[in-house]
C-alpha positions as CSV (number, residue, x, y, z in Angstrom):
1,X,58.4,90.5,160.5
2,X,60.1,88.3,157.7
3,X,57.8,88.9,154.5
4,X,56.7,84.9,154.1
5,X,55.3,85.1,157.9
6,X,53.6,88.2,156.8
7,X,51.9,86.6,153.5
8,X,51.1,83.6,155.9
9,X,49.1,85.7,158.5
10,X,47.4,88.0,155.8
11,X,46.2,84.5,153.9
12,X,44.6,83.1,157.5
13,X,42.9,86.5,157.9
14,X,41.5,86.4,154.7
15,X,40.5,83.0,155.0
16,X,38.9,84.1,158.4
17,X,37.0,87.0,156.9
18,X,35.5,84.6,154.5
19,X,34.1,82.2,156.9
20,X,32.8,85.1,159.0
21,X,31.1,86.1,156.0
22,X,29.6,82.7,155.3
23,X,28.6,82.5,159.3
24,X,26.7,86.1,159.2
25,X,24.9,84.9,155.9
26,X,24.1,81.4,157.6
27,X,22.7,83.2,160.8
28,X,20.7,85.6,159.0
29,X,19.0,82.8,157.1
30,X,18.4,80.8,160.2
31,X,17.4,83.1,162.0
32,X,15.8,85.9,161.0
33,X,14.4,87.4,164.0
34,X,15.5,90.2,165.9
35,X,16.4,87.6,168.8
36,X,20.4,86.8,167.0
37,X,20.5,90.0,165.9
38,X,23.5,90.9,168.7
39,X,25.6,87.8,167.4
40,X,24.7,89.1,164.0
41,X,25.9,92.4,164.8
42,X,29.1,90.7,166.5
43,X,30.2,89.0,163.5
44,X,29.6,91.7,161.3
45,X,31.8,93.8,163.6
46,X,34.2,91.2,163.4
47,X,34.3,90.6,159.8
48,X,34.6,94.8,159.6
49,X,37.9,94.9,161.5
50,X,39.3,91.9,160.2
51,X,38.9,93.0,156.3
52,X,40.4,96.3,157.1
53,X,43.5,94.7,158.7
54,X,43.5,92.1,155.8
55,X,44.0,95.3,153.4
56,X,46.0,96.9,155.7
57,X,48.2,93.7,156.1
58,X,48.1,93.0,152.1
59,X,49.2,96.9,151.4
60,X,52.1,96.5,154.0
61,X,53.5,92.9,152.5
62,X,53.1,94.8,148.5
63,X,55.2,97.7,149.7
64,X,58.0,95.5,151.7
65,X,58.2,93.3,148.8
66,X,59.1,96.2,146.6
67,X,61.5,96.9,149.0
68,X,63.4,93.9,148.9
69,X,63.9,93.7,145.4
70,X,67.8,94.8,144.2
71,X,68.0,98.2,143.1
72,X,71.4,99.6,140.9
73,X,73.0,102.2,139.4
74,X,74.8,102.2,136.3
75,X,77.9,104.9,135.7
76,X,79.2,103.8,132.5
77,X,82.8,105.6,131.4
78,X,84.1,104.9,127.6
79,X,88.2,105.8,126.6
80,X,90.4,104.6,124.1
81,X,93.9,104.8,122.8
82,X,96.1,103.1,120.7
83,X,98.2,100.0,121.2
84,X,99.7,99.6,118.0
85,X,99.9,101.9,114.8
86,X,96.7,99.5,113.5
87,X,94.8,98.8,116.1
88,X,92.9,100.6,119.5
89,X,91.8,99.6,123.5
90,X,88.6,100.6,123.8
91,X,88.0,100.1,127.2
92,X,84.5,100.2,128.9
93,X,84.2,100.7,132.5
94,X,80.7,100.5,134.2
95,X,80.5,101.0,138.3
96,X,77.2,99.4,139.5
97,X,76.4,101.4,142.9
98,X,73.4,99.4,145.2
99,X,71.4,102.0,146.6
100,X,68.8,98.9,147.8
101,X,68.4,97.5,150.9
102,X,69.4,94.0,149.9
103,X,72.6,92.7,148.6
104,X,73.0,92.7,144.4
105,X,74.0,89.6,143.2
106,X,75.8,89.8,139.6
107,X,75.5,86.5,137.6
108,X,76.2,87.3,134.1
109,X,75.9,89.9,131.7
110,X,77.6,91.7,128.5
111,X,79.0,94.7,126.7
112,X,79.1,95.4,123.1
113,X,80.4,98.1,120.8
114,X,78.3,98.8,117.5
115,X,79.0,101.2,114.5
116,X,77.2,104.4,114.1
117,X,79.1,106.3,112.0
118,X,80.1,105.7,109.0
119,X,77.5,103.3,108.1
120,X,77.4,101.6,104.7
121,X,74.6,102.9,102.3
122,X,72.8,99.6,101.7
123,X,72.4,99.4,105.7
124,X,71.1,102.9,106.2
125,X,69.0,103.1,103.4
126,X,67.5,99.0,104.8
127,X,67.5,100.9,107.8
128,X,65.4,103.9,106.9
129,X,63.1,102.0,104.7
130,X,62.1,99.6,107.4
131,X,61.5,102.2,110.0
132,X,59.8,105.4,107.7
133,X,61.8,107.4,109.5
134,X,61.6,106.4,112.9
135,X,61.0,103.5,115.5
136,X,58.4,102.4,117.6
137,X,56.4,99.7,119.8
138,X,59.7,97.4,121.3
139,X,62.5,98.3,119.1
140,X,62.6,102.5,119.6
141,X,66.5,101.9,119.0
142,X,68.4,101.2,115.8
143,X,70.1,98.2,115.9
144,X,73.5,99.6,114.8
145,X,76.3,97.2,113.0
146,X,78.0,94.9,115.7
147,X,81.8,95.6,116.3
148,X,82.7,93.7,119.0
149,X,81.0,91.8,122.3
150,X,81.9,90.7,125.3
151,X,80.5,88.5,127.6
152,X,80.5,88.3,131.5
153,X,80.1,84.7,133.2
154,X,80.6,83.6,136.4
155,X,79.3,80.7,139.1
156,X,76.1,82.1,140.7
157,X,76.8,84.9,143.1
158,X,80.1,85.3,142.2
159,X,80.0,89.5,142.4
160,X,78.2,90.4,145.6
161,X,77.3,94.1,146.2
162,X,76.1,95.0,149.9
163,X,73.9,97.7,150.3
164,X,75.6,101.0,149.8
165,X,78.8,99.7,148.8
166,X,80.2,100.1,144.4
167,X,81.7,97.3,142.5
168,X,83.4,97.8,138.9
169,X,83.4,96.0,135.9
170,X,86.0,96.3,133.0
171,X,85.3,95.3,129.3
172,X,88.1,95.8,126.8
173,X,87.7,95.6,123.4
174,X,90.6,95.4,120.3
175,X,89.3,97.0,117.0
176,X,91.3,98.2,113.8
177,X,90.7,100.6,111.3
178,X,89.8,103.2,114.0
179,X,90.4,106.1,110.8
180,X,87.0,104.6,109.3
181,X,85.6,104.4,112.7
182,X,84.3,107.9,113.9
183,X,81.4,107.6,116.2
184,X,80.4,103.7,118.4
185,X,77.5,103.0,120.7
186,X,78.4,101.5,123.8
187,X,76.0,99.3,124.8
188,X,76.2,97.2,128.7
189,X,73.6,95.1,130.4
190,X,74.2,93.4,133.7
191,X,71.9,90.8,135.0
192,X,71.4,89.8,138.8
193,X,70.7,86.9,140.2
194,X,67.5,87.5,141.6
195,X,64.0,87.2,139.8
196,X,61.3,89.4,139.5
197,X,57.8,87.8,140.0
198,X,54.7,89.4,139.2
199,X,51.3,88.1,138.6
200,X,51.7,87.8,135.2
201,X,55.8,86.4,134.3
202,X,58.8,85.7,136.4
203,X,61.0,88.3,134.6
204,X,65.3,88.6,135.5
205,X,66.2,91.9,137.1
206,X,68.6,93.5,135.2
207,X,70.6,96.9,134.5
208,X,71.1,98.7,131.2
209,X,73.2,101.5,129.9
210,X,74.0,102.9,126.7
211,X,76.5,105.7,125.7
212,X,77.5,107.1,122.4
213,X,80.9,107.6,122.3
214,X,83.6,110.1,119.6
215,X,86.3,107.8,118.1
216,X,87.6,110.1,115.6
């Protein structure tokens, strides 16, 4: 059963429950004698099995609506060598596996490169002032110096992944002065087409990975 039929019927029992409700109330004030008290019993039989199958019915169209949301995994592989005696590929490749049951559709996303070491003194002292010594709440991760960034665009469902199947995406990325350069963080986020919706936001699905990775 297609999950919008399945919201559709749980709505209508629902909305039957309720008026089966309101009917039981209505006959018990009309009539209050043990003479209705078989109809009474008949609707409050009724209204029973139907707000166990409206549970029932709600719990099933919760779980099959988990189960057709995307679901990815990152693998994300970092080398580098040089191209000329000043400057270095650093290439970036991240396989996206769907291990869902649905088709992930990848619209846009991005890889950047950021310095971790050497950092500059004013930067890392900024750095450790602002944080005392570590992060919490949102930010738990330093926002390193930016290097290099590369984006990924595309017309909408331009990289389609069917269930079970890998796709790859390359970033390459040309930076100098790799001898001052000794240790990057890798940073990747892939976005898919699809939109999570929950009571509170409509929020975009989307895959993350971060690797630190040796230069020098």
């Amino acid at each position: 059963m297609k999950i919008k039929h399945l919201q559709c019927v749980s709505i209508f029992l629902g909305v039957f429950a309720l008026i089966t409700v309101a009917l039981t109330f209505a006959l018990s004030l009309i009539f209050p004698s043990t003479a209705i008290s078989p109809v009474k019993d008949a609707f409050s039989t009724t209204q029973s099995l139907l707000t166990c199958i409206v549970i029932f019915a709600g719990a099933f169209w919760y779980f099959q609506r988990r189960k057709i949301l995307p679901r990815a995994n990152l693998i994300q592989e970092v080398t580098h060598w040089e191209v000329t005696g000043e400057k270095t590929l650093v290439r970036v490749s991240v396989t996206v596996e769907n291990v869902g049951d649905v088709v992930v559709t990848i619209k846009s996303g991005y890889s950047r490169i950021q310095q971790v070491n050497p950092l500059q003194d004013d930067f890392l002292e900024e750095t450790i002032k602002k944080s005392d010594g570590y992060l919490e709440g949102e930010s738990t991760v330093i926002n390193w110096p930016l290097i290099r960034e590369s984006l990924l665009k595309g017309k909408p469902g331009f990289r389609e992944i069917e269930p079970g199947e890998k796709d790859e995406y390359l970033f390459d990325f040309i930076i100098g002065n790799i001898d001052q350069i000794k240790l990057i963080q890798v940073y990747t986020e892939l976005e898919n087409e699809g939109k999570r919706r929950t009571p509170k936001r409509i929020s975009p699905i989307a895959w993350h990975k971060n690797t630190l990775y040796q230069l020098g």
